[in-house]
C-alpha positions in Angstrom: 0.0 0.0 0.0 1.2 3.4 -1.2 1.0 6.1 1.4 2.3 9.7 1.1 4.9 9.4 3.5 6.2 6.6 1.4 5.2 8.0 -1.9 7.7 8.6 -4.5 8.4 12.2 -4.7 5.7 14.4 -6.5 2.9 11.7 -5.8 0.0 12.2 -3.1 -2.1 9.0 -1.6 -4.3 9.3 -4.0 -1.5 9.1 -6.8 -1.9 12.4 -8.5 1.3 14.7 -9.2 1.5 17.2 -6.4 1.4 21.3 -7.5 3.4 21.8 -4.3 6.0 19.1 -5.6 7.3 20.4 -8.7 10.8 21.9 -9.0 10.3 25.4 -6.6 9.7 28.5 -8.9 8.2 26.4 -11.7 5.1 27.1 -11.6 5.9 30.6 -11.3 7.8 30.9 -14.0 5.1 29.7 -15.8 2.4 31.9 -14.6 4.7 34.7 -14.7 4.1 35.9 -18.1 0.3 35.5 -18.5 0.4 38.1 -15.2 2.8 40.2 -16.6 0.6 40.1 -19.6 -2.6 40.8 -17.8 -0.9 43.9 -15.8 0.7 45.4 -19.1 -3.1 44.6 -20.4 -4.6 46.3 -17.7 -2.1 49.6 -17.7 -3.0 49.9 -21.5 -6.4 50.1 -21.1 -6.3 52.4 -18.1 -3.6 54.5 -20.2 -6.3 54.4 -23.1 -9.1 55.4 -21.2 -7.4 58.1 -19.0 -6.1 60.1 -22.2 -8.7 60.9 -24.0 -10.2 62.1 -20.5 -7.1 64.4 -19.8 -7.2 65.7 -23.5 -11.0 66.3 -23.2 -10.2 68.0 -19.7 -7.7 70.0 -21.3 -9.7 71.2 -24.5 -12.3 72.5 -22.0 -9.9 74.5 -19.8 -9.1 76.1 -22.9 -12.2 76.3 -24.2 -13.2 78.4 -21.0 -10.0 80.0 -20.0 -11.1 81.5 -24.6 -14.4 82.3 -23.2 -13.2 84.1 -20.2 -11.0 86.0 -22.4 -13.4 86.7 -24.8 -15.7 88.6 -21.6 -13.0 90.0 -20.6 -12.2 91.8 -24.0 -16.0 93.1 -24.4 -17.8 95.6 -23.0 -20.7 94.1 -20.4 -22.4 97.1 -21.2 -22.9 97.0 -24.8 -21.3 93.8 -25.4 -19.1 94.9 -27.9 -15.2 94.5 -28.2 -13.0 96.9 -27.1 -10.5 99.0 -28.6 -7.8 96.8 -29.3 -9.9 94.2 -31.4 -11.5 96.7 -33.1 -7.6 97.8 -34.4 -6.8 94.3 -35.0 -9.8 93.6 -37.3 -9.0 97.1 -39.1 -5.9 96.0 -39.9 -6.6 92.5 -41.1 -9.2 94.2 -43.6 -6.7 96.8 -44.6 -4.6 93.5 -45.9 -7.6 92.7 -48.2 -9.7 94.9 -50.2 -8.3 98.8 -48.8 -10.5 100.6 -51.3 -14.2 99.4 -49.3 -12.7 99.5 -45.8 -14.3 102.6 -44.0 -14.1 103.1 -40.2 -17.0 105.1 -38.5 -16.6 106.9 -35.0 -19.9 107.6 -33.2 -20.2 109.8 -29.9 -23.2 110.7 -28.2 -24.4 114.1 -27.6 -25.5 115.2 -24.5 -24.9 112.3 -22.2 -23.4 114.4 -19.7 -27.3 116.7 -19.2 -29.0 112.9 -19.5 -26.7 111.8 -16.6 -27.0 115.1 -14.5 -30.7 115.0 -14.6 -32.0 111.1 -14.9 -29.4 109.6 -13.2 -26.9 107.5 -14.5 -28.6 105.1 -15.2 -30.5 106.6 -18.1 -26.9 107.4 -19.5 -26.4 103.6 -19.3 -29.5 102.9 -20.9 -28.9 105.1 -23.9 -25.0 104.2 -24.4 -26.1 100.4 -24.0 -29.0 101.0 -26.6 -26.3 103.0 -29.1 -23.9 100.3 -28.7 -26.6 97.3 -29.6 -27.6 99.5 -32.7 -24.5 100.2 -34.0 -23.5 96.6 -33.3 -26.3 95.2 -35.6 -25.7 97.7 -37.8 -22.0 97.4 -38.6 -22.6 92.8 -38.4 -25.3 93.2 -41.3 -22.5 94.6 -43.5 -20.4 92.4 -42.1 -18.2 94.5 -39.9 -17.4 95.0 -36.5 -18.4 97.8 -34.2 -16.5 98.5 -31.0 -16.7 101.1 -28.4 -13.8 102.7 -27.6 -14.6 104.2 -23.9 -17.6 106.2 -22.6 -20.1 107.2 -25.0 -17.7 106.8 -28.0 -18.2 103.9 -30.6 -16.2 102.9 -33.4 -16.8 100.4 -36.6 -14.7 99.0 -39.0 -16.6 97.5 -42.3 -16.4 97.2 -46.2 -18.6 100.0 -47.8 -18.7 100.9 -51.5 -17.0 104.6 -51.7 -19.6 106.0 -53.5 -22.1 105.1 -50.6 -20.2 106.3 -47.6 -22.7 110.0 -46.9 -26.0 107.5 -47.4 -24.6 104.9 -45.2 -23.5 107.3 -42.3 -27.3 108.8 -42.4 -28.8 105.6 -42.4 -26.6 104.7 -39.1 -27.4 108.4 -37.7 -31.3 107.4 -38.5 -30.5 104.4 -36.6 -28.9 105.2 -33.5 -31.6 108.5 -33.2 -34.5 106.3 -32.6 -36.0 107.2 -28.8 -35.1 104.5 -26.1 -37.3 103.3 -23.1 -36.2 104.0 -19.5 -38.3 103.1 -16.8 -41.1 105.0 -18.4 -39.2 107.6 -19.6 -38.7 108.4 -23.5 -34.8 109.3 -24.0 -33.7 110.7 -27.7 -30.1 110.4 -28.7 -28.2 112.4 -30.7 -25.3 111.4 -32.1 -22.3 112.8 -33.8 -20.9 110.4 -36.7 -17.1 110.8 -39.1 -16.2 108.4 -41.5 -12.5 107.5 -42.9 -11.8 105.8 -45.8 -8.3 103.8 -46.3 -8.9 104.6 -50.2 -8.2 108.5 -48.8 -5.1 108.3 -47.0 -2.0 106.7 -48.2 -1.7 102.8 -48.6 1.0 103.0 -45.6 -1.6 104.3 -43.4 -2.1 102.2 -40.3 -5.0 101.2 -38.5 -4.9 103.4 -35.8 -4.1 106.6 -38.7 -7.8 105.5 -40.0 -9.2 105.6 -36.6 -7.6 109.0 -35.8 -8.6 110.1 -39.2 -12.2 109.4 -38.0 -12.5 110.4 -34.8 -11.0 114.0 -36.2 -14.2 113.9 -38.9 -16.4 112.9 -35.8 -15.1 116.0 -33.8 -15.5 118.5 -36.7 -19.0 117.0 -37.3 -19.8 117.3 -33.6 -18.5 121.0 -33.3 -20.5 122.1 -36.6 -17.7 122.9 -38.1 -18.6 120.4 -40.9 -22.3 119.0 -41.7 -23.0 115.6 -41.2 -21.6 113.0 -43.4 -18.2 114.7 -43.4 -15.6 112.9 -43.9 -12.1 112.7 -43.2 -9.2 113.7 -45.3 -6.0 113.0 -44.9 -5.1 116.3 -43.0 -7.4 115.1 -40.4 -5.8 111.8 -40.2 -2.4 113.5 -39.7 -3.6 116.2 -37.4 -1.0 116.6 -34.1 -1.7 115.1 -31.1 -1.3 115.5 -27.4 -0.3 112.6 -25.6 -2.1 110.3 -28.2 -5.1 112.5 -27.5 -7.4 114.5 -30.4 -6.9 117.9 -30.2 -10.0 119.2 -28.5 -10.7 116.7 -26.1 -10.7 117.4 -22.4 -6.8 117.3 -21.0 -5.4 118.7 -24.6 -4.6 122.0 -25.3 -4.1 122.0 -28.8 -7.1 123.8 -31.2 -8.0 122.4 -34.4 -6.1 123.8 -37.3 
């Protein structure tokens, strides 16, 4: 009778080969690889799945930290751009057809008398009801409208030459239409100058149109010319005081 203590090596009682009695380490050098394989299996798939997540993680941290940028660079009054997109935008134009590319400067009349005697709140009402207007207006002909502080506005768009005076009274039309305030009927006036790049000379920048403008706006404003004016390229070369239009508050300059 076989019994285990007398069994050849590697046989139990029951005469089956023993797990436990094979050469140490052989059975884990055979499992070995089908764990390794499993692990490597397993890091893969975790690798595969996490990836995607940390790219889709990063696209919307950039997709906010663009939004966040893009508030940041418009007015939450208006909701127009400021300034400095306005110039960039200008300038890529210039690049393309520079014989349409007008840029309009709007100011508001009288905001200071609304302000005084309504409240500022009224004054906010109208600027924020000039700046929606001349926002529509300036994206139906495809351009963009900006405003450039206060109650100034600015747009930069493609205009036939030849329709430049009909244009600027249709945008004057526009931004005069009354506006509601609490009850209250408020009627802007607005001042308007136009420059057009096919005026000044083809090394004229952005902010030389924009100048040239403002200029027409501010000789349109002080009745000096009648609406529609616009500038020439005097006015878009006209000194300045600390980057500043002569005329404006802070500049002591008058206009030649």
């Amino acid at each position: 009778m076989i019994t285990a203590r007398g069994a050849p090596h590697g046989l139990h009682s029951s005469g089956c080969a023993s797990l436990d009695s094979a050469p140490r380490g052989e059975n884990r050098r055979t499992m070995m690889p089908a764990t390794t394989a499993l692990r490597q299996r397993s890091r893969t798939l975790i690798v595969a799945a996490t990836v995607p997540l940390a790219l889709a993680a990063l696209l919307a941290d950039d997709v906010r930290v663009r939004r966040q940028l893009d508030a940041a660079r418009k007015d939450p009054l208006t909701g127009l751009p400021g300034r400095d997109v306005l110039m960039d935008r200008t300038a890529r134009l210039a690049r393309t057809h520079r014989e349409h590319l007008h840029v309009l400067v709007a100011d508001a009349d009288g905001l200071k008398s609304i302000n005084d005697t309504l409240g500022h709140a009224a004054g906010d009402t109208l600027i924020a009801a000039i700046g929606h207007r001349i926002g529509a207006w300036a994206a139906v002909r495809g351009g963009l409208a900006a405003r450039l502080g206060g109650d100034e506005f600015a747009a930069a768009l493609f205009l036939p030459p030849a329709a430049t005076v009909r244009e600027i009274a249709v945008l004057r039309e526009l931004l005069a239409q009354p506006v509601d305030h609490d009850g209250q009927t408020l009627r802007p006036a607005v001042s308007i100058g136009a420059a057009r790049a096919v005026d000044l000379p083809d090394t004229a920048s952005a902010s030389r149109l924009l100048r040239g403008a403002d200029m027409a706006m501010y000789r349109v404003k002080t009745r000096e010319k009648p609406s529609g004016y616009v500038a020439t390229r005097q006015d878009a070369y006209t000194p300045t005081v600390h980057g500043r239009r002569p005329g404006r508050p802070g500049t002591h300059l008058t206009v030649g």
